[in-house]
C-alpha positions as a Markdown table, in Angstrom:
| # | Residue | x | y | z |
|---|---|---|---|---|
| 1 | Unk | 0.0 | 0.0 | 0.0 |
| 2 | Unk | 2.7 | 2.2 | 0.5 |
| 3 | Unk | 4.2 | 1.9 | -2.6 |
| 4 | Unk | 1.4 | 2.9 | -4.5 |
| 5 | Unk | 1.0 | 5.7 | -2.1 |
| 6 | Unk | 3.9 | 6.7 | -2.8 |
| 7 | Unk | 3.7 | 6.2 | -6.7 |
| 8 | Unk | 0.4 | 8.3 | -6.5 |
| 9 | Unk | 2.3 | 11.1 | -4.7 |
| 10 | Unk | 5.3 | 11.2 | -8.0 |
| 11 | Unk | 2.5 | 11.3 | -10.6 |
| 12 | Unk | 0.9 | 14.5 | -8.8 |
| 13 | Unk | 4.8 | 15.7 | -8.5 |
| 14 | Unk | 4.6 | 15.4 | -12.1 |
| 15 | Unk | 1.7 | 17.1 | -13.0 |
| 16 | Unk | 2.3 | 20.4 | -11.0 |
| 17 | Unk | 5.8 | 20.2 | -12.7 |
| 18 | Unk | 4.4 | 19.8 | -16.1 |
| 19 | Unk | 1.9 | 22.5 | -15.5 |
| 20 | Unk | 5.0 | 25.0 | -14.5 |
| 21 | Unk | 6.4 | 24.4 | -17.3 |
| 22 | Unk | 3.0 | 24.8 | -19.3 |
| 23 | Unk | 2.8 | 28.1 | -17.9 |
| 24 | Unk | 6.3 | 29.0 | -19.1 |
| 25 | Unk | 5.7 | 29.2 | -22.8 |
| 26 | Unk | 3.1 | 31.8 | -24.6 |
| 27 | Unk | -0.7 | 30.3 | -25.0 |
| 28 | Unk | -0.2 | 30.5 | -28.6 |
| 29 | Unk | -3.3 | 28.1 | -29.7 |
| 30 | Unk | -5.5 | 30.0 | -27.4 |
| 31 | Unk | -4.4 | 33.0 | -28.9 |
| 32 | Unk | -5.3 | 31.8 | -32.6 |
| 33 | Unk | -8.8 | 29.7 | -31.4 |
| 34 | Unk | -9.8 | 33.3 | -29.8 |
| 35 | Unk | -9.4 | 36.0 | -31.9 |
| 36 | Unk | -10.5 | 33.5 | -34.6 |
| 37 | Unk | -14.2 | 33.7 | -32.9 |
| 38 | Unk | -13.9 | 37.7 | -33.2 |
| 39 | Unk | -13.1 | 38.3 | -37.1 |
| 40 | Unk | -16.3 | 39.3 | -38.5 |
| 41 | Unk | -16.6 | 37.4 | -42.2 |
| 42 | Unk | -16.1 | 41.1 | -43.7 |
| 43 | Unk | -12.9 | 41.5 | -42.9 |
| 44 | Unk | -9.6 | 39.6 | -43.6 |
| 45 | Unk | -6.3 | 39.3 | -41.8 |
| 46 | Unk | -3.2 | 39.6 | -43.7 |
| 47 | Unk | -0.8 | 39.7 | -40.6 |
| 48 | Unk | -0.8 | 38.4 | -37.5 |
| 49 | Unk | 2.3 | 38.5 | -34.7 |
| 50 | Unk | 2.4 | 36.9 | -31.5 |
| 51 | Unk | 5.1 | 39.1 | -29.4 |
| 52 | Unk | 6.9 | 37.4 | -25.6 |
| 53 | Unk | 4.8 | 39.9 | -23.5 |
| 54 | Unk | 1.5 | 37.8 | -24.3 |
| 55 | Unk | 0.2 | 40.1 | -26.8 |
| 56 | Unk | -0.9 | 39.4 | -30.5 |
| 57 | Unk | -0.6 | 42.4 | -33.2 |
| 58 | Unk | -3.0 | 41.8 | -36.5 |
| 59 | Unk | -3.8 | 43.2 | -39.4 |
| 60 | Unk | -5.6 | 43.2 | -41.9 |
| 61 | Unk | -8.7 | 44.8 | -44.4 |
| 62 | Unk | -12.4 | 45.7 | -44.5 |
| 63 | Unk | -14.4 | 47.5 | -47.0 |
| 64 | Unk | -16.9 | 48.0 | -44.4 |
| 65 | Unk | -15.6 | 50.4 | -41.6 |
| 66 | Unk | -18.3 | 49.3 | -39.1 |
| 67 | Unk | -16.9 | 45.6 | -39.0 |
| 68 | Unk | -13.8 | 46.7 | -37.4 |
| 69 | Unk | -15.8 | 48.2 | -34.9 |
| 70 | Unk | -17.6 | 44.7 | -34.5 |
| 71 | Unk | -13.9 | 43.0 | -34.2 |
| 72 | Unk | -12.8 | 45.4 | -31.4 |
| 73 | Unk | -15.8 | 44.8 | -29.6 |
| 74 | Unk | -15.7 | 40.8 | -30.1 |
| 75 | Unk | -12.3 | 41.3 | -28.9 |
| 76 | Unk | -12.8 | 43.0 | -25.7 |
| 77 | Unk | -15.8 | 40.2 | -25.2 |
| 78 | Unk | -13.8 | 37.5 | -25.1 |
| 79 | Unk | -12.4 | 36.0 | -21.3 |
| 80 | Unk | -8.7 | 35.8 | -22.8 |
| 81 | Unk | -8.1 | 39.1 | -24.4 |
| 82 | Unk | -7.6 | 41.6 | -21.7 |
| 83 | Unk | -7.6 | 44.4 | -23.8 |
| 84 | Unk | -7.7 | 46.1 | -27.3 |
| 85 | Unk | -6.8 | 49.1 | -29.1 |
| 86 | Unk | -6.7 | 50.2 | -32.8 |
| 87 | Unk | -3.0 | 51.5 | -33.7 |
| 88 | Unk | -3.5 | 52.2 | -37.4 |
| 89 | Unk | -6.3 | 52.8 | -40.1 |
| 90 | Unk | -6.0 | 53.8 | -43.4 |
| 91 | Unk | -8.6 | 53.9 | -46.4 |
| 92 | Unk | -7.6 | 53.3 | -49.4 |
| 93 | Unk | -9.2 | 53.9 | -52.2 |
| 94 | Unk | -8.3 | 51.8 | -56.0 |
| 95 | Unk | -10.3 | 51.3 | -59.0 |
| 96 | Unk | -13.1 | 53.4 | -57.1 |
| 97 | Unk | -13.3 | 50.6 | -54.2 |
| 98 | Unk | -12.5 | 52.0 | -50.9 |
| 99 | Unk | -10.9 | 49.9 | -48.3 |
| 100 | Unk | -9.4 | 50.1 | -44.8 |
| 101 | Unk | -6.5 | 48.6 | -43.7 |
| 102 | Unk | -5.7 | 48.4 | -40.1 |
| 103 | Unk | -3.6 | 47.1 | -37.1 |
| 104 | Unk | -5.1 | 46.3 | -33.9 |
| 105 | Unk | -2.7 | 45.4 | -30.8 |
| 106 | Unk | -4.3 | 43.1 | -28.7 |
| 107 | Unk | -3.0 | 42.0 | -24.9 |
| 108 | Unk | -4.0 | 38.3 | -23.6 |
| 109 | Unk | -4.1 | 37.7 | -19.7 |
| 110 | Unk | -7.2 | 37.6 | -18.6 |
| 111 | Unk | -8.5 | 33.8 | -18.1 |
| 112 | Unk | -6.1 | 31.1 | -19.9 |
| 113 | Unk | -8.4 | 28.4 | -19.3 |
């Protein structure tokens, strides 16, 4: 009975060690599954960067200006992101169709789970 006591006791050792190291490295899938939920279907990324400090710069187009109003606010709705903030838009305009590309900064931290 010991033994197995004792084996149960390493196995829970291990766990808490592998979820140190877990915590050591950036939450990169949870960073893609999230702000995949928030791009609204006008809009299209055409950069996306994933810096050490746990925060994800993208950008990308619209032709609608509102949708990038409905991807900041996704953002800021979901649990992970802690917060957003539009660094850059510019509309361009080619062969009389306007778009607007942008870069959003976006800082994970809130729930990793």
């Amino acid at each position: 009975l010991e033994g197995i006591e004792a084996f149960i006791e390493k196995v829970r050792q291990w766990e808490r060690e592998v979820e140190k190291i877990g915590g050591l490295y950036p939450p990169h899938q949870q960073f893609f599954w999230s702000l995949a939920a928030t791009v609204p279907q006008e809009i299209w990324l055409t950069e996306v960067e994933i810096t050490p400090e746990d925060s994800l710069t993208i950008k990308g187009n619209s032709l609608n200006f509102r949708a990038m109003g409905r991807l900041l606010e996704n953002i800021n709705g979901v649990a992970f992101f802690q917060s957003s903030f539009l660094r850059k838009v510019q509309e361009i305009t080619r062969n009389e169709i306007t778009l607007y590309q942008f870069e959003v900064e976006i800082k994970a931290g809130r729930d990793r789970q």
